[in-house]
C-alpha positions in Angstrom: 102.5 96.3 82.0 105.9 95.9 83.2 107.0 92.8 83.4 109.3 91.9 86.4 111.7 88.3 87.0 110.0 85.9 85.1 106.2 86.1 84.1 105.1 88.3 86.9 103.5 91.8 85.9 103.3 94.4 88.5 99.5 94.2 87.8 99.7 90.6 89.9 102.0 92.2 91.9 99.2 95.0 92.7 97.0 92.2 92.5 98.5 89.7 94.7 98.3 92.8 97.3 95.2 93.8 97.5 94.2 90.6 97.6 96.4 90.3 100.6 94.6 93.3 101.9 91.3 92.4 101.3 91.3 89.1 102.8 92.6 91.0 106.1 89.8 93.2 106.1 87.6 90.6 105.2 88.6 88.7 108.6 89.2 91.5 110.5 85.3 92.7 109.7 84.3 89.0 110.4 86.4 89.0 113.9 83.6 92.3 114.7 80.6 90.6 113.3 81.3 87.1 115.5 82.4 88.5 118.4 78.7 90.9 118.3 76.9 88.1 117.3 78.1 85.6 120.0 77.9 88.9 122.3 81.4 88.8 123.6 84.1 91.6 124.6 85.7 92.9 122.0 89.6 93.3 123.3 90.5 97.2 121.7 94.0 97.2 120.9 94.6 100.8 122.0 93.3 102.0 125.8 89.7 102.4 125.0 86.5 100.5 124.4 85.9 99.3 121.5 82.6 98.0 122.5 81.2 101.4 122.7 81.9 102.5 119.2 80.4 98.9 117.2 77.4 99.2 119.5 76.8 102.2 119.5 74.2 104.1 116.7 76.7 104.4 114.0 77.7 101.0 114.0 74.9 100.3 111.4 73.6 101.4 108.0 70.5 101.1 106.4 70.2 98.8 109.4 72.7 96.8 108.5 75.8 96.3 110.8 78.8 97.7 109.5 80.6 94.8 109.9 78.4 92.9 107.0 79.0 95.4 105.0 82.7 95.6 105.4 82.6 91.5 104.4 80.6 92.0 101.5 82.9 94.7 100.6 86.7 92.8 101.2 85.4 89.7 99.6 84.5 91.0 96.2 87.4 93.5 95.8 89.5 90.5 97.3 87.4 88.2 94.4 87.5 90.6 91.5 91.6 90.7 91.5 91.7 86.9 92.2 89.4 86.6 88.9 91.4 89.3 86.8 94.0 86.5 86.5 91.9 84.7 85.0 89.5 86.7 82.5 91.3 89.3 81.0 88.3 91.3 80.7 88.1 92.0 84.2 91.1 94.2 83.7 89.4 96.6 81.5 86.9 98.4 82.2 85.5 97.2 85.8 89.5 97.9 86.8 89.8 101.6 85.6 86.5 102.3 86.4 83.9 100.6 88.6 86.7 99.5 91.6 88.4 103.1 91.7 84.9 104.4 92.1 83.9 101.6 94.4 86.9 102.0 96.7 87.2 105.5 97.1 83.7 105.5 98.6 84.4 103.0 100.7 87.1 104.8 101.9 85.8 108.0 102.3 83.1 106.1 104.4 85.6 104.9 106.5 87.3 108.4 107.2 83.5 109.6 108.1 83.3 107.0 110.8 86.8 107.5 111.6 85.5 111.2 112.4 82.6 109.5 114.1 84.7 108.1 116.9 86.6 111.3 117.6 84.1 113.7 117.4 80.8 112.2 118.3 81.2 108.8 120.0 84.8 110.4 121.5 85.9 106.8 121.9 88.5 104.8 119.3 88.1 101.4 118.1 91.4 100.0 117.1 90.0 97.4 114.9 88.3 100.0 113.0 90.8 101.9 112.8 92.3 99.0 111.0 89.8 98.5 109.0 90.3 102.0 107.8 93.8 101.9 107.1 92.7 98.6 105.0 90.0 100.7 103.3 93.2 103.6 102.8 95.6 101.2 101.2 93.6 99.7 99.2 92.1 103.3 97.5 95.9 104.5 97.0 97.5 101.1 95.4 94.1 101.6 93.3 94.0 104.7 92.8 97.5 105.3 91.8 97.2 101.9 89.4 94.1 102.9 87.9 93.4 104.5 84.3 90.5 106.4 85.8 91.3 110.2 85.9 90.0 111.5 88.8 90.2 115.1 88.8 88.1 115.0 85.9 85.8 112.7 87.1 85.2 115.1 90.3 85.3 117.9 88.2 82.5 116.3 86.1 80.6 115.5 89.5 81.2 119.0 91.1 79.6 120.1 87.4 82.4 123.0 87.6 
């Protein structure tokens, strides 16, 4: 690792982001999830309604709201770089492997129901969309930090 001023490594560095960027999304998801629970108006950002997109159908999976999911999700990314400062371990494996893998399905997810709003529900939720561009961030700081090579791991899927 490189080692910037001082003691800091751009793997904190990376690290420090995307727990930055996970503890948004964590909030942001938990903003949704409160604001369905208590059965208020959710204010959309951009001139639409983002009421009709997390109620609607495809605001759940597995019949579990999105939003839970999207929790679950920020807090352990958001807790597996916090503890990677502290057990080395956690910097091996799980890093080049499990969180690339992890992340880019999240994020592919996230472009799916991006694709969701336009094409099907043909209304935009601005806090999604956030929540997407979260979900993109966090792939591509992972993605382009991460050991794990990816064309041969989809090549390997794709069985070509």
């Amino acid at each position: 690792m490189l080692k910037l001023s001082g003691m800091i490594t751009t793997h904190q560095i990376v690290s420090i982001i995307i727990v930055a960027i996970a503890g948004s999304g964590f909030l942001l998801a938990r903003y949704i999830f409160i604001k369905k629970k208590r059965k208020e108006k959710i204010v959309c950002l951009l001139d639409s309604n983002c009421d009709i997109v997390v109620h609607s159908q495809y605001s759940t999976f597995l019949g579990v709201p999105l939003e839970v999911f999207g929790m679950i999700y920020f807090a352990l990314i958001g807790l597996f770089f916090i503890g990677s400062f502290f057990v080395a371990e956690l910097n091996s494996f799980y890093f080049a492997v499990f969180i690339p893998i992890i992340t880019f399905g999240v994020f592919a997810f996230s472009i799916y129901l991006s694709a969701v709003q336009l094409l099907i529900i043909k209304q935009w939720c601005s806090w999604c969309l956030i929540s997407t561009a979260l979900s993109a961030a966090e792939f591509i700081i992972i993605f382009t930090t991460s050991t794990l090579n990816f064309k041969a791991l989809l090549l390997a899927v794709l069985n070509i």
